[in-house]
C-alpha positions as CSV (number, residue, x, y, z in Angstrom):
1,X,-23.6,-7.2,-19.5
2,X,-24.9,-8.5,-16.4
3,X,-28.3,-10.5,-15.5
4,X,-30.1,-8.1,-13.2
5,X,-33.3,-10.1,-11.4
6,X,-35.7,-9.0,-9.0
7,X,-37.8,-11.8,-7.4
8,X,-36.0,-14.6,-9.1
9,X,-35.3,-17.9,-7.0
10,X,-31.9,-18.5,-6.8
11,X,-30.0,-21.9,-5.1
12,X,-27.1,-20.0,-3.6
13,X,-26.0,-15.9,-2.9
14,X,-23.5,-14.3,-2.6
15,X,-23.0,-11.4,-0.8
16,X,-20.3,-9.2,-1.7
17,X,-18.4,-9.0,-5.0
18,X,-15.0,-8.4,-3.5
19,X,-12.1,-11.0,-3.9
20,X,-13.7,-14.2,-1.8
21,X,-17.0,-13.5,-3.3
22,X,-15.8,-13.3,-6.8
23,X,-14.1,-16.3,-6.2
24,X,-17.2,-18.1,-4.5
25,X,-19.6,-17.3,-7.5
26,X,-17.2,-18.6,-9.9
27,X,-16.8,-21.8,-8.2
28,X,-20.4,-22.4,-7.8
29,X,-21.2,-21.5,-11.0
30,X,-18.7,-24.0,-12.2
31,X,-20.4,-26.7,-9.8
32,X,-23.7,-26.0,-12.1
33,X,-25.3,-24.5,-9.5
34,X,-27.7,-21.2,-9.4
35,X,-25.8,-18.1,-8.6
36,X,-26.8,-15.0,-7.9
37,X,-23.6,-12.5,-6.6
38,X,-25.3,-9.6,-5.0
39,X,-22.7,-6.2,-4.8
40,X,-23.5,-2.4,-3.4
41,X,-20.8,-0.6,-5.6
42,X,-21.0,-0.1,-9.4
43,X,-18.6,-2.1,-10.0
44,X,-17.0,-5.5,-9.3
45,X,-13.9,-6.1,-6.8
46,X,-13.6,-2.1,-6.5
47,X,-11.5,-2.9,-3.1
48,X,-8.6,-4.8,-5.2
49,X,-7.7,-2.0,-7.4
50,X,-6.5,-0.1,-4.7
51,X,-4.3,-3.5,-3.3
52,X,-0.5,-3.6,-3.6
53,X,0.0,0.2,-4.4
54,X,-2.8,-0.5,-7.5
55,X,-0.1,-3.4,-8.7
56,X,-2.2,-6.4,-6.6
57,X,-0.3,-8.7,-4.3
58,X,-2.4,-10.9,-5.2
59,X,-0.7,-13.9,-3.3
60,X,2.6,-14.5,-1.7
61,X,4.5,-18.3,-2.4
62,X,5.4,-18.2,1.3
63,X,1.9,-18.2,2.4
64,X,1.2,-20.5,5.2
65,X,-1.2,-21.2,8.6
66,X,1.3,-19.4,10.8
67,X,1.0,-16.2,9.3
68,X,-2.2,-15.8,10.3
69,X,-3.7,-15.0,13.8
70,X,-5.8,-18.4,13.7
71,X,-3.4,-21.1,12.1
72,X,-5.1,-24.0,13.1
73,X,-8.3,-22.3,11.2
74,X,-6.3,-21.4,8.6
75,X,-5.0,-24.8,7.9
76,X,-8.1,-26.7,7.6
77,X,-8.7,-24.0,4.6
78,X,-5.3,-24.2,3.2
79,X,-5.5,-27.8,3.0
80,X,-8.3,-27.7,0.3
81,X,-7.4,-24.4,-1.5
82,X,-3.7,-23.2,-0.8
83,X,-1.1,-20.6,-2.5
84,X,-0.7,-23.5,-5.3
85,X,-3.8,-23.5,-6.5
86,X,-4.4,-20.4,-6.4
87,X,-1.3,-19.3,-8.8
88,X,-2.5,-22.5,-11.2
89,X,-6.4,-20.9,-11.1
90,X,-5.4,-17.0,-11.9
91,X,-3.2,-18.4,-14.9
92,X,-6.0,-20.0,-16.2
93,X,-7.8,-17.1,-16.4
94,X,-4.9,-15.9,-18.0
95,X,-2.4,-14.1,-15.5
96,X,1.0,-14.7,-15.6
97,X,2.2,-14.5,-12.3
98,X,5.6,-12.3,-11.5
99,X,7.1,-13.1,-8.0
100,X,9.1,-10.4,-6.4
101,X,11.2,-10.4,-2.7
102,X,9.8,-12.6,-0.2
103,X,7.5,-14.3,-2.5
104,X,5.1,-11.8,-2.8
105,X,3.3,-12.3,-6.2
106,X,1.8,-9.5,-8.5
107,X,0.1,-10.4,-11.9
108,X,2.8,-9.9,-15.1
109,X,1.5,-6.4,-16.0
110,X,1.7,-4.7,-12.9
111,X,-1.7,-3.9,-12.6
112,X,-4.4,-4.6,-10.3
113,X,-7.0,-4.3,-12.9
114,X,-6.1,-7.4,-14.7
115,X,-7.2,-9.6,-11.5
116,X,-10.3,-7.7,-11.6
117,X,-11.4,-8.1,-15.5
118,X,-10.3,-11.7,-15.7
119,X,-12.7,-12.3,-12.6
120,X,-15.1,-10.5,-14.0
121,X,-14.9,-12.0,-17.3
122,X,-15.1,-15.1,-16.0
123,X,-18.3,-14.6,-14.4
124,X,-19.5,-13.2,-17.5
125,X,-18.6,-15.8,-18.9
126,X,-20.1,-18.6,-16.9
127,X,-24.0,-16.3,-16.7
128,X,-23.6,-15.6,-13.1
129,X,-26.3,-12.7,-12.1
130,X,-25.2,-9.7,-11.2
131,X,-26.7,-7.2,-8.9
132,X,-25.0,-4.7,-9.0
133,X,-25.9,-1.1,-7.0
134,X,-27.8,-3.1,-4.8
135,X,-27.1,-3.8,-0.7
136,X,-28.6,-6.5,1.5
137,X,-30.9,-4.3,4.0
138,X,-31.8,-8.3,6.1
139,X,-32.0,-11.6,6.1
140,X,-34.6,-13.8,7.5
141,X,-34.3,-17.9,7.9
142,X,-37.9,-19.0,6.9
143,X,-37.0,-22.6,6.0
144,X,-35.3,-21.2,3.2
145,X,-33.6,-17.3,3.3
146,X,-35.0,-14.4,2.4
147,X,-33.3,-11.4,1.6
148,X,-34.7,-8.0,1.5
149,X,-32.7,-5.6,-1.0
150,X,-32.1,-2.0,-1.9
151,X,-34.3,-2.3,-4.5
152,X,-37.0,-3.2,-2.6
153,X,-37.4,-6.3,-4.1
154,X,-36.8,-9.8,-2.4
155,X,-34.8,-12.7,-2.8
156,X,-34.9,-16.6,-1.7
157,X,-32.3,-18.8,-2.0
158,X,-31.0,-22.1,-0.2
159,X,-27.8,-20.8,0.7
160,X,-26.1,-17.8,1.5
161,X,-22.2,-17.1,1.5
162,X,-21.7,-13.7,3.2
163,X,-18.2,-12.2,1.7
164,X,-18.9,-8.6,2.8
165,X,-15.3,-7.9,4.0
166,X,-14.7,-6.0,7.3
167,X,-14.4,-2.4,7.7
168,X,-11.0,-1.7,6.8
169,X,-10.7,0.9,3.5
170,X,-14.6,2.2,3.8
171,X,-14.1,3.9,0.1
172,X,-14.0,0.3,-1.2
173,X,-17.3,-0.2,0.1
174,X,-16.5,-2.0,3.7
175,X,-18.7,-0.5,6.4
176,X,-18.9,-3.7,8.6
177,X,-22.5,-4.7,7.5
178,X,-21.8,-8.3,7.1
179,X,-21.3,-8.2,11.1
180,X,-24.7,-6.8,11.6
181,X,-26.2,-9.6,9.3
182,X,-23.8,-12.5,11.2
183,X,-25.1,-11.4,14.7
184,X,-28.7,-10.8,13.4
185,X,-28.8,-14.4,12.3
186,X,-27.3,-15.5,16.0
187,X,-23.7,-15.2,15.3
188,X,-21.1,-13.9,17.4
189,X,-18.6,-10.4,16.9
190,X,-15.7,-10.1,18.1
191,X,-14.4,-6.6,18.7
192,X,-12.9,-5.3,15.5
193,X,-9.9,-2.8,15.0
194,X,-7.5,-1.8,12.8
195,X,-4.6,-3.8,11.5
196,X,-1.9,-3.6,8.9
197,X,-2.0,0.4,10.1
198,X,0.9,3.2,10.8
199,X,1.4,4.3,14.3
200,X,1.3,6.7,16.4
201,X,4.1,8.1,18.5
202,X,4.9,10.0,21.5
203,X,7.9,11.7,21.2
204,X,9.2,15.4,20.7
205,X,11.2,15.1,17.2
206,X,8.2,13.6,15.0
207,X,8.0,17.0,13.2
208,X,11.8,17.2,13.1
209,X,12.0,13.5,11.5
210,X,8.4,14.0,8.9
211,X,9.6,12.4,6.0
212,X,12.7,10.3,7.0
213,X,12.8,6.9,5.4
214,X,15.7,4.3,6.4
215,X,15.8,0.7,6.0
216,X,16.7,-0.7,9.6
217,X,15.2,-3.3,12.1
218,X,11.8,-2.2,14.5
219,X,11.3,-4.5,17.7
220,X,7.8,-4.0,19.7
221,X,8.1,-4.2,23.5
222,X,6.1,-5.5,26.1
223,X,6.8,-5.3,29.6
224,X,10.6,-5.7,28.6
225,X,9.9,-8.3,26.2
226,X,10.5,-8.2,22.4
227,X,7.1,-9.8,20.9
228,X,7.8,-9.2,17.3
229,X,11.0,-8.0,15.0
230,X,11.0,-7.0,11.7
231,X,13.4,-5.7,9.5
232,X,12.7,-3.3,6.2
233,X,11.6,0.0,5.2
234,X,10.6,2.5,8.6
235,X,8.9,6.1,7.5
236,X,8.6,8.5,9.8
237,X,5.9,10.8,9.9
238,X,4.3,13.5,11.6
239,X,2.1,11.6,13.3
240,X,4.2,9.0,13.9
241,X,5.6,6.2,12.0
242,X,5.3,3.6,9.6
243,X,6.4,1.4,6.5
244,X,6.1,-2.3,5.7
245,X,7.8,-2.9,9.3
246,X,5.3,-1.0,11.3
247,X,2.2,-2.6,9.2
248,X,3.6,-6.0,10.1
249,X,3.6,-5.0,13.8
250,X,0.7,-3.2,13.9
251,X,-1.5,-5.7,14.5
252,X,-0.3,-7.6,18.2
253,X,1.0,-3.3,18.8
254,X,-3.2,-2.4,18.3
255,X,-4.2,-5.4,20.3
256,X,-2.5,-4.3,23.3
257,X,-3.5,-0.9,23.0
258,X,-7.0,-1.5,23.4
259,X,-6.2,-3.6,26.4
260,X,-4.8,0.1,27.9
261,X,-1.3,-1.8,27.6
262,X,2.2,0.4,27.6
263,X,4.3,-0.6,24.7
264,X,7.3,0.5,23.0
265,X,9.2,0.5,19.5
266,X,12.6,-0.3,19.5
267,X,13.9,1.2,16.3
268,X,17.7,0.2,15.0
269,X,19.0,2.7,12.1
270,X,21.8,0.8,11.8
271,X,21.7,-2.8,10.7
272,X,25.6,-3.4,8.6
273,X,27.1,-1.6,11.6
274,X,28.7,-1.9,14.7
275,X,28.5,0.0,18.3
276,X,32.2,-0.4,18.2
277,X,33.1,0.5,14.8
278,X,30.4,3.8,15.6
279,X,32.7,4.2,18.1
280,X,35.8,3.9,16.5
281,X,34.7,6.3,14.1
282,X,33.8,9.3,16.6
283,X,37.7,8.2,17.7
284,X,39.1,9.1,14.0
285,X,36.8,12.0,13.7
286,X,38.4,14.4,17.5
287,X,38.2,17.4,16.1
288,X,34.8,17.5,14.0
289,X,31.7,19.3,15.5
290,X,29.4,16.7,17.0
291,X,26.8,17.2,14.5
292,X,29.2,17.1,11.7
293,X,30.7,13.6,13.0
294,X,27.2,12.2,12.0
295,X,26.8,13.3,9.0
296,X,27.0,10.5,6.2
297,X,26.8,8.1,9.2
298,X,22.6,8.9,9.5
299,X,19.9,10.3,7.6
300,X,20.5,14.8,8.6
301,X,17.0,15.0,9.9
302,X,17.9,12.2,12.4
303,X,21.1,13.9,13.8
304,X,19.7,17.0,15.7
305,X,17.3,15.0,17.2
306,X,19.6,12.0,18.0
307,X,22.1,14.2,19.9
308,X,18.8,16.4,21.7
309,X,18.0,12.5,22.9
310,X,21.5,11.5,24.2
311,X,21.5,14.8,26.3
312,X,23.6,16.5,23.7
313,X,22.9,20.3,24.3
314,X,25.4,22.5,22.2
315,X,25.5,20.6,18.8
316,X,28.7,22.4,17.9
317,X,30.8,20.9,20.2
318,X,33.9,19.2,19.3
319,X,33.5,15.7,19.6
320,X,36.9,15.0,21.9
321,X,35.2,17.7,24.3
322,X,32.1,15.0,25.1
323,X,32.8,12.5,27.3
324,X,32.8,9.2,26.5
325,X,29.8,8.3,28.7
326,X,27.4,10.6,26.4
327,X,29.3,9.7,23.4
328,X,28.5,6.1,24.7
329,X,24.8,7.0,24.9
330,X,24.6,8.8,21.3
331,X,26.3,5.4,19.7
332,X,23.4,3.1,21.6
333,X,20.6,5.2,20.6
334,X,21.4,4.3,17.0
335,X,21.3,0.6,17.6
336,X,18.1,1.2,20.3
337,X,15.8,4.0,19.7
338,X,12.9,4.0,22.0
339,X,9.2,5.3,21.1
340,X,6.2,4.8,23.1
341,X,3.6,3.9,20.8
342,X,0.0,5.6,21.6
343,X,-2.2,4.6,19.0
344,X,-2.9,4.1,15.7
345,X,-4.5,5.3,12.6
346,X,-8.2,4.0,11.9
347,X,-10.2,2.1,9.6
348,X,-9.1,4.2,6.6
349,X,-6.0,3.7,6.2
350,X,-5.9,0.5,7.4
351,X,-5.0,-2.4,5.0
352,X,-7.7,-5.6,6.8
353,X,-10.1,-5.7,9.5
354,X,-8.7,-7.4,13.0
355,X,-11.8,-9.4,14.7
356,X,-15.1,-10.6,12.8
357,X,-17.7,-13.5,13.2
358,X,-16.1,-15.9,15.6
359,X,-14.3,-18.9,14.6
360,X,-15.8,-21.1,17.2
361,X,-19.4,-20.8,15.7
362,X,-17.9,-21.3,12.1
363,X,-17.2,-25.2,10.5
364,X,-13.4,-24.6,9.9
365,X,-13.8,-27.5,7.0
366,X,-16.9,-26.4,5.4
367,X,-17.0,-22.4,6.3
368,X,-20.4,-23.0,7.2
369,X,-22.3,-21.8,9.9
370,X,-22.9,-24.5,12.8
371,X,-25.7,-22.3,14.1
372,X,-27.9,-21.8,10.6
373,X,-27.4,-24.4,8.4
374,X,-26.7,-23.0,4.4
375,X,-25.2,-20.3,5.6
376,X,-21.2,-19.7,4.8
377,X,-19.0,-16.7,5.5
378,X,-15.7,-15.9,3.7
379,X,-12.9,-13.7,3.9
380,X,-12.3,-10.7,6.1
381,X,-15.6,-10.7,7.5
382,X,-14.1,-14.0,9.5
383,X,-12.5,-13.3,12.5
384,X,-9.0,-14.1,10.3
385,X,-5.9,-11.4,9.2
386,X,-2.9,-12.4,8.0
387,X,0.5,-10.5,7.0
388,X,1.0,-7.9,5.0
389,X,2.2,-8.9,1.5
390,X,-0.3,-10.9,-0.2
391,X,-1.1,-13.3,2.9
392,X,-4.7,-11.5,3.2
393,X,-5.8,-11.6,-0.4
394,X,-4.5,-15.3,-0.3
395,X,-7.3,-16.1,2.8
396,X,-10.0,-14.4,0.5
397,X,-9.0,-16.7,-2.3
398,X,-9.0,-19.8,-0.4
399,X,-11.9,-19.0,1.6
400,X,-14.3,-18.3,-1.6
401,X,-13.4,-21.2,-2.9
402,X,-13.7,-24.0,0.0
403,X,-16.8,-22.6,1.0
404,X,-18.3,-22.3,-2.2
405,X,-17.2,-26.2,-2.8
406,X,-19.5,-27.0,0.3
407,X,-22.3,-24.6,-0.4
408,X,-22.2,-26.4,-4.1
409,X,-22.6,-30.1,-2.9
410,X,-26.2,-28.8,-1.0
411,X,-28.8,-29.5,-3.8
């Protein structure tokens, strides 16, 4: 199926056969140059299979620099290789793209495996050689690079493109290595973490609430002030919470964590509501237990917990026996529920990798190294994470192919 070398000369490698290194060996090979696409599972892009719930957001139309924690980086990328292009070069290869809410874009048939067999295909296709079951073990800069594999064979080349991801979903085959290759060849690490992850919460109800799903609006809070808000799907758990919302906040919520940092989550349950009208309602409902007053207003795990919160101690009291001032406190809870948020959950069940090879040692035009020359780095081994919703898979894209445009015009 696939050219397997040993000692062969090859003009450019690529390391890693996940999305941006796919995408680099095809547009090299389509520049006519040498390729050889080195990858350490048995199988190509095993990491976008599991993307989009096994569907593959595989881009998202609203894709742009600011959703990304280096824009200005981002840009000079975008510029060359953007959301566009990339819908115009999957349905070439045949995928027929179907955009859902908020311009997150899956391929036609649902299914991640499509993006992965038309890639492969097309490097079929084209002859690019594939080492497969094989891992990178160093590289050495001896005018040209030398790479020492698995198999105990070696490699030369002109240039390298390093698309080894971060360390984000370690099943996939991301255990970081591409960092330990960047810094052994002089580059710089930042400190990586988790992001696009669920949280972790301190608070006494979490095994009360396990399960609870409602669609409502979750604030993070810093020193008083509200850094992010997003609106959407919120999951409770045991552990703590999560959901789209909670991925999207994860990331500024885990930075400040490290940094020792006290942060909160405002949660509203109730977005087409009221505190009035909540109110109003408790007037219309006098002679209704507390507890019973809620229901059909909140999700029933919520209410026990809700009225434990507002200081609420007998949950079969009549509602015109609480006094207003609690009654006040039970409505505002629903509109601002507080949890202090004490961690997070790690590389595993993390979506992309926070940190990488820093962008200051990196040509943000070119991708290439400014410290070795030939050498180019892609996707989340970059010190780049976007979004969650197809904004990450859209940086591998782009990446792969500008830097594979500059590795192609070395000769």
């Amino acid at each position: 199926m696939y050219g397997i070398g040993s000692d062969s000369m090859s003009h450019v490698v690529v390391i890693g056969a996940g999305a941006s290194g796919m995408m680099a060996a095809i547009k090299l090979k389509r520049q006519n140059q040498t390729v050889t696409l080195i990858e350490k599972n048995n199988k190509l892009g095993k990491k976008i299979l599991a993307t989009g719930n096994g569907r593959c957001n595989y881009t998202n139309l609203n894709a742009m620099p600011k959703h990304y924690n280096r824009p200005d980086f981002v840009s000079e990328v975008f510029s060359q290789f953007g959301v566009k292009e990339t819908v115009m070069f999957f349905e070439s290869l045949g995928i027929v793209p179907k955009v859902e809410d908020e311009g997150k874009t899956y391929p036609m048939s649902e299914q991640a495996s499509s993006i992965t067999e038309v890639l492969s295909h097309e490097i079929e296709r084209l002859g690019v050689k594939v080492l497969l079951e094989t891992s990178v073990l160093g590289i050495q800069k001896k005018g040209r690079y030398e790479l020492s594999l698995s198999t105990g064979s070696k490699i030369t080349c002109d240039q390298v493109v390093i698309s080894t991801g971060g360390k984000a979903m370690p099943k996939s085959g991301s255990d970081g290595f591409g960092y330990l290759l960047a810094k052994a060849l002089g580059h710089t690490v930042t400190d990586v973490f988790p992001a696009l992850v669920k949280l972790e919460l301190k608070s006494p109800h979490l095994k009360q609430i396990d399960g609870v799903k409602v669609k409502g609006e979750v604030s993070l809070i810093h020193n008083n002030h509200v850094l992010q808000t997003e609106v959407g799907d919120i999951l409770f758990t045991k552990y703590g919470i999560s959901g789209p919302t909670i991925l999207q906040l994860s990331r500024k919520a885990n930075q400040l964590l490290l940094e020792h940092q006290a942060i909160f989550l405002k949660v509203t349950l109730l977005m087409e509501l009221d505190e009035s009208k909540v109110m109003s309602r408790f007037f219309h409902l006098q002679d209704k237990t507390i507890a019973d007053a809620l229901v059909g207003l909140i999700h029933k795990k919520l209410i026990h917990p809700l009225l434990e919160e507002s200081g609420i101690k007998n949950h079969k009291a009549l509602v015109k026996s609480v006094d207003p001032k609690t009654l006040g406190k039970l409505t505002r809870l629903m509109f601002d529920w507080r949890f202090m948020a004490t961690g997070f959950k790690g590389f595993d069940e993390a979506q992309v990798t926070a940190g990488g090879v820093s962008l200051l040692e990196i040509n943000p035009k070119t991708l290439e190294s400014k410290i070795q020359k030939g050498l180019y780095f892609t996707g989340e081994v970059l010190d780049v994470d976007g979004l969650c919703g197809g904004y990450n898979l859209q940086w591998a894209w782009s990446s792969g192919y500008v830097a594979a445009c500059h590795a192609g015009e070395h000769k």
